[in-house]
N, C-alpha and C positions, 0 to 999 in steps of 0.2 A: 586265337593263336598268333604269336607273336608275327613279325615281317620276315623271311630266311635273313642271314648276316650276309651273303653272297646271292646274289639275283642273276642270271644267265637266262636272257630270253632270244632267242631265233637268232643266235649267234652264227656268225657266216665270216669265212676267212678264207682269202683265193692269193694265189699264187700267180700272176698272169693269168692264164686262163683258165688253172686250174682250180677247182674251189676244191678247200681242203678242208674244212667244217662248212655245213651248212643245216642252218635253219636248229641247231642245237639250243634244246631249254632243259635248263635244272636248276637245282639249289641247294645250297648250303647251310647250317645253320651255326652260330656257334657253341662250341663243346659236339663237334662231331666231326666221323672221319664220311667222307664218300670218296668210292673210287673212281676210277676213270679205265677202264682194262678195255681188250680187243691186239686187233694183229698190228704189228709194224704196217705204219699208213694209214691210220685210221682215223688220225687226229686227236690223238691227244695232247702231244708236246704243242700243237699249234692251238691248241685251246687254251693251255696255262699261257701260254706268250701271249696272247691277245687278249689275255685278264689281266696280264702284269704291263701290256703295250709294249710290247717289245717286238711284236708285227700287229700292222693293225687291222683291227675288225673291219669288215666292210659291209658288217647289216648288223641288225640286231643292237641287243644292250646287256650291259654289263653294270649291276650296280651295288655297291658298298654298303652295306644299311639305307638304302633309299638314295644313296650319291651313286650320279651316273662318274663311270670310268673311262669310259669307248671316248677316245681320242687324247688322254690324257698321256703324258709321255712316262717313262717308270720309275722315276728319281718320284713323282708326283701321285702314282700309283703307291709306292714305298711309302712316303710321309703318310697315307690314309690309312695306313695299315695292313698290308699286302708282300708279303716276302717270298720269293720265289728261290729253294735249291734246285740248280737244273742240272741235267744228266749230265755226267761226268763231273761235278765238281765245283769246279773253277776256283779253288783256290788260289790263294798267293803262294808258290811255294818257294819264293826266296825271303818271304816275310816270316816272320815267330807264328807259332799258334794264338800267342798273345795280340800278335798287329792282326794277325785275319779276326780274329773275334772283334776287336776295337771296330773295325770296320763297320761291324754293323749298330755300331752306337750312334754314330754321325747324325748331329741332328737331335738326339735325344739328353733329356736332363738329367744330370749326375745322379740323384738320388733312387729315381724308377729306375735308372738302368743298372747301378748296384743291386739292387735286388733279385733283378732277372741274370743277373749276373751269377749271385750265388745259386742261383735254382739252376739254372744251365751247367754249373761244376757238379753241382749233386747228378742229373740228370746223366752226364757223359765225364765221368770222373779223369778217362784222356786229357779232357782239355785243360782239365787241372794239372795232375800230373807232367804232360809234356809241354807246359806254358812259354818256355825260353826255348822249345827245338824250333828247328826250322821245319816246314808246314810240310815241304817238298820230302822229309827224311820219314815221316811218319807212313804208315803202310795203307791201302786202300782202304780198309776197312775204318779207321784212325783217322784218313782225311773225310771222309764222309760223315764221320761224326761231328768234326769240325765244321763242315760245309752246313749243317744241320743247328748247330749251334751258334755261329756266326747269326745265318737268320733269324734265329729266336732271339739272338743281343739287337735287333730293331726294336723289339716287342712286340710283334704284330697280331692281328685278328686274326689275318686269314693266311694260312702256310701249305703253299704250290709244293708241292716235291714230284719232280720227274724220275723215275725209277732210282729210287734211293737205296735198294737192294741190290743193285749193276755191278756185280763182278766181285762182288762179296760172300765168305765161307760161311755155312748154313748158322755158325753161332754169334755168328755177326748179323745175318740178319734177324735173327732173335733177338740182339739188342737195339735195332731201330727198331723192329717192329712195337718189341716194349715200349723203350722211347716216346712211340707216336701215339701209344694207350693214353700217357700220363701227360702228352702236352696237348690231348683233347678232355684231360681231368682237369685240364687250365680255364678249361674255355674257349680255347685256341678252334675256327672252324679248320678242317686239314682238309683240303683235297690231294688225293692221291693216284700218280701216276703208276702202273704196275706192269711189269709181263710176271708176276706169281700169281695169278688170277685167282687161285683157290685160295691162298693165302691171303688175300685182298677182300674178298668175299665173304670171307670170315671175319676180319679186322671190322670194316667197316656197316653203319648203319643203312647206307644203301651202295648199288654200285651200280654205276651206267657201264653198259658196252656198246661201245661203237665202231662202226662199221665204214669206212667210205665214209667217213665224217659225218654221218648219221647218228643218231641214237636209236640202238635196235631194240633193248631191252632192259629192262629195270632188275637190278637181282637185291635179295636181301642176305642177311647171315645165316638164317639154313638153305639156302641155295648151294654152300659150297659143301655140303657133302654127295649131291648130286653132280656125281662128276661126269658123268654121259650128258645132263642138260649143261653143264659148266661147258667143258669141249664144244658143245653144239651154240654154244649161244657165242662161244671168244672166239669160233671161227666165221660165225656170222654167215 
């Protein structure tokens, strides 16, 4: 069996004195989604950041196809392969939808990135269509597509999303969720950040819930029609 594309061993991340992951192991492989679900606090936004180095680990490893990342900065994390959309956004919204997509070319050569180019318009046909708006005029739903695609224009392996469904109407998050079917038909490993835990559960090939920055339980895709162990395991 092949090596996972993503290696997480005894991952540990403190805050001063607070340790906010600890002692956390999983994997990833690519061409698959895993979630990451559990209660506000529980660590998982601080998991994606200390895989993309954007707070840093203070035990354990993190490694890229057999390349360690744990101390690596995230412009450096980025170039290996690694893209992270995080909650809320962060768009440019006094740039085009066209300059935030460019964005995430930087670094990459014209001809692979044409390509992924066209597969990103097919994918989220907004960003075709509102190519010259300004990033800031488009509607929640619209910039998170964006925020989604921009990352994909790196090309990367591995694709962090921190609650990518945050304040979006139910047939919008039918269109990420699709979305994230077809860019794990890529290859693409996705880990995924959630509070629709059933939703998530179902999505993905497996799903950690964590607790207190623990890892409490492992769930798979019929787990989520069990919604009395679902409730009992997300509230840990």
């Amino acid at each position: 069996m092949p090596d996972p594309l993503l290696d997480v061993r005894d991952l540990e991340v403190r805050y001063g004195a607070v340790t906010a992951v600890r002692a956390l192991t999983f994997e990833l492989n690519a061409g698959e989604i895993v979630g990451l679900i559990g209660p506000n606090g529980a660590g998982k936004t601080s998991t994606l950041h200390a895989i993309m180095g954007s707070v840093p680990a203070h035990g354990g490893s993190v490694r890229l196809a057999g390349r360690e990342l744990r101390g690596l900065r995230p412009e450096a994390v980025s170039r290996l392969g690694v893209a992270l959309v995080p909650e809320g956004r962060r768009i440019y919204p006094d740039f085009t939808v066209e300059e935030n997509l460019r964005l995430g070319l930087v670094g990459r050569g014209r001809d692979g990135a044409r390509g992924d180019l066209d597969w990103i318009d097919d994918l989220f046909p907004v960003v075709r269509e509102f190519r010259h708006r300004q990033a800031g005029t488009l509607s929640g739903g619209q910039q998170q597509q964006l925020a989604i695609a921009r990352a994909l224009a790196a090309g990367p392996r591995v694709l962090l999303l921190d609650e990518p469904s945050l304040g979006l109407a139910p047939k919008l998050v039918d269109v990420v969720f699709g979305a994230l079917e077809q860019i794990r038909d890529r290859g693409v490993g996705v880990l995924l950040v959630e509070q629709r835990a059933q939703r998530t559960v179902a999505l993905a090939g497996r799903s950690y819930v964590l607790s207190n920055g623990e890892l409490r339980l492992t769930l798979g895709p019929s787990d989520a029609a069990d919604t009395e162990r679902l409730i009992a395991a997300y509230l840990a």
